[in-house]
N, C-alpha and C positions, 0 to 999 in steps of 0.2 A: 782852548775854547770848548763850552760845551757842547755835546752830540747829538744827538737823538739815536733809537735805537737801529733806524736804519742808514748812520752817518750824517745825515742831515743836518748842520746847525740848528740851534734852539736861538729863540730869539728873546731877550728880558727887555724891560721896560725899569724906569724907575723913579721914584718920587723923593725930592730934599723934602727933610726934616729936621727941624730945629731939636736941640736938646743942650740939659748941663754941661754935657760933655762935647759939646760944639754940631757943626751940621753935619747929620748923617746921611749919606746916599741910600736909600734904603731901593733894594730889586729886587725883581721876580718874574716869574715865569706865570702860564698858567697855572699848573702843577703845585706853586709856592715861592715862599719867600727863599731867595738864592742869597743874597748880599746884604750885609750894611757896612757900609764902606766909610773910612774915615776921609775929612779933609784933605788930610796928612798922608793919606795911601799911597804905597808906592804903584805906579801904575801897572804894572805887571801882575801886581800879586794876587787879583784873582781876575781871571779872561774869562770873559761872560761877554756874550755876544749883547750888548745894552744898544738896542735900536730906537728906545723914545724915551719922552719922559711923558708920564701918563698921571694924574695927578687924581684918578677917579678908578684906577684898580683898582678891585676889591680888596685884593691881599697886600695891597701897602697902603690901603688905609684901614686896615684892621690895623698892620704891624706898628704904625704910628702910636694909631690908640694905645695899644699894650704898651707902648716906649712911656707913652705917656704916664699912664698909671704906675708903672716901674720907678719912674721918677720920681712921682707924687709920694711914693711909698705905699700905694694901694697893690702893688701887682709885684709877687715873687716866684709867679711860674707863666711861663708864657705859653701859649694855647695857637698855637698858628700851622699850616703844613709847612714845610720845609722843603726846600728841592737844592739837594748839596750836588754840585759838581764838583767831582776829584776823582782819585785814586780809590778801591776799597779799603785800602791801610786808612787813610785819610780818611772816610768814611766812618769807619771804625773806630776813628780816635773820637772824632765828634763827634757819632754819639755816645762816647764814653763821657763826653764836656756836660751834656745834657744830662747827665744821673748825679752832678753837682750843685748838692740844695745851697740856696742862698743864703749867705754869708758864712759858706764854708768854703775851704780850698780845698787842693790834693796837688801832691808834686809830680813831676814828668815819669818819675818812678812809679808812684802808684798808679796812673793812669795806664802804663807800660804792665804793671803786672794785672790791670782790671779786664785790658786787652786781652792778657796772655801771651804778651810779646815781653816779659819783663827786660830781657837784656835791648830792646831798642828803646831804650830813654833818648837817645838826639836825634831819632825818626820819630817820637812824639813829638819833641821837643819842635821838628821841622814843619810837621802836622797841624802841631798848634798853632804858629807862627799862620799858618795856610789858613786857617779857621776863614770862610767867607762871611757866616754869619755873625760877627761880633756881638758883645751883650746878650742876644737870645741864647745863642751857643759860647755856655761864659769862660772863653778861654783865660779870661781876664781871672779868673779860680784858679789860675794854672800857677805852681810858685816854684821856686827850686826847693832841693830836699832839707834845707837848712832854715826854709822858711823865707828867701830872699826872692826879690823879684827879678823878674827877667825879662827880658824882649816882650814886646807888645807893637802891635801894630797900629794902635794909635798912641801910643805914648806910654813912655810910665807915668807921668804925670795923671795920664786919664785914666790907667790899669789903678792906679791909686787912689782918685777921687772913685771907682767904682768899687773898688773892697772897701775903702773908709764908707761908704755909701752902704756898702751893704754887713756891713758892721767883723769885716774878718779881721782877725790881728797879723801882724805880716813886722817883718822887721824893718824898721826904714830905713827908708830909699834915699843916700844922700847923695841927689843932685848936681850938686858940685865933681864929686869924685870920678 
């Protein structure tokens, strides 16, 4: 769970949002947008102290709007504060996610050496997976070094519809296999 600096629990709030890619939990603190959490999420995978749902915060209904436009295809950079709870490893990787322009990728490797951590490729790899803020923080950019996709925390299926979305080439993903 998140802290505060003098121990204290942080308290988020959070607003559903509809999208392409199914209903997003999106939350936040005052500070910023903390989460967007999939359907699908496993419930552990980011601990945020979520006390309401608040449907008139300001910074989840900016972060909507901006979903919104993302979708539309009018919006390729998102514009919002951010309040990441983690690790500063973790920290450090995302915002290494955020210096990936739209519809480009980079694999665990080059994010590992952007860091300057090049030999922790499967502490990115674990980092990314951790990503709270999905789509603004586009861990969904994340590939292997072969070009193949990997683990996504909402799906490959959705990791998929958002590079085919945002025009990356990526080798496909067969399903089945």
């Amino acid at each position: 769970m998140a802290r505060t600096a003098r121990g204290a629990q942080k308290d988020y709030v959070y607003r559903i949002a509809n999208s392409p890619v199914g209903r997003l939990k999106l939350v936040a603190s005052h500070e910023g947008l903390a989460a967007i959490l999939w359907d699908i999420d496993r419930p552990n995978r980011v601990r945020l102290n979520i006390v309401a749902e608040d449907e008139s915060h300001p910074i989840l209904m900016e972060a909507e709007r901006q979903l919104q436009e993302y979708f539309a295809g009018e919006r390729e950079v998102f514009d919002l504060p951010l309040d990441f709870s983690g690790t500063e490893f973790q920290k450090k990787v995302w915002r290494a996610l955020l210096t990936i322009p739209f519809g480009e990728t980079r694999s665990y490797a080059e994010i590992a050496e952007q860091i300057g951590a090049p030999k922790a490729i499967r502490a990115v790899g674990a980092a990314n997976g951790r990503n709270p803020i999905s789509i603004i923080t586009p861990c969904h950019r994340v590939i292997g070094s072969a070009g193949d996709l990997r683990g996504f925390s909402g799906g490959l299926e959705r990791k998929t519809y958002l590079l085919g979305f945002e025009g990356s080439e990526t080798k496909t993903f067969n399903f089945a296999a």
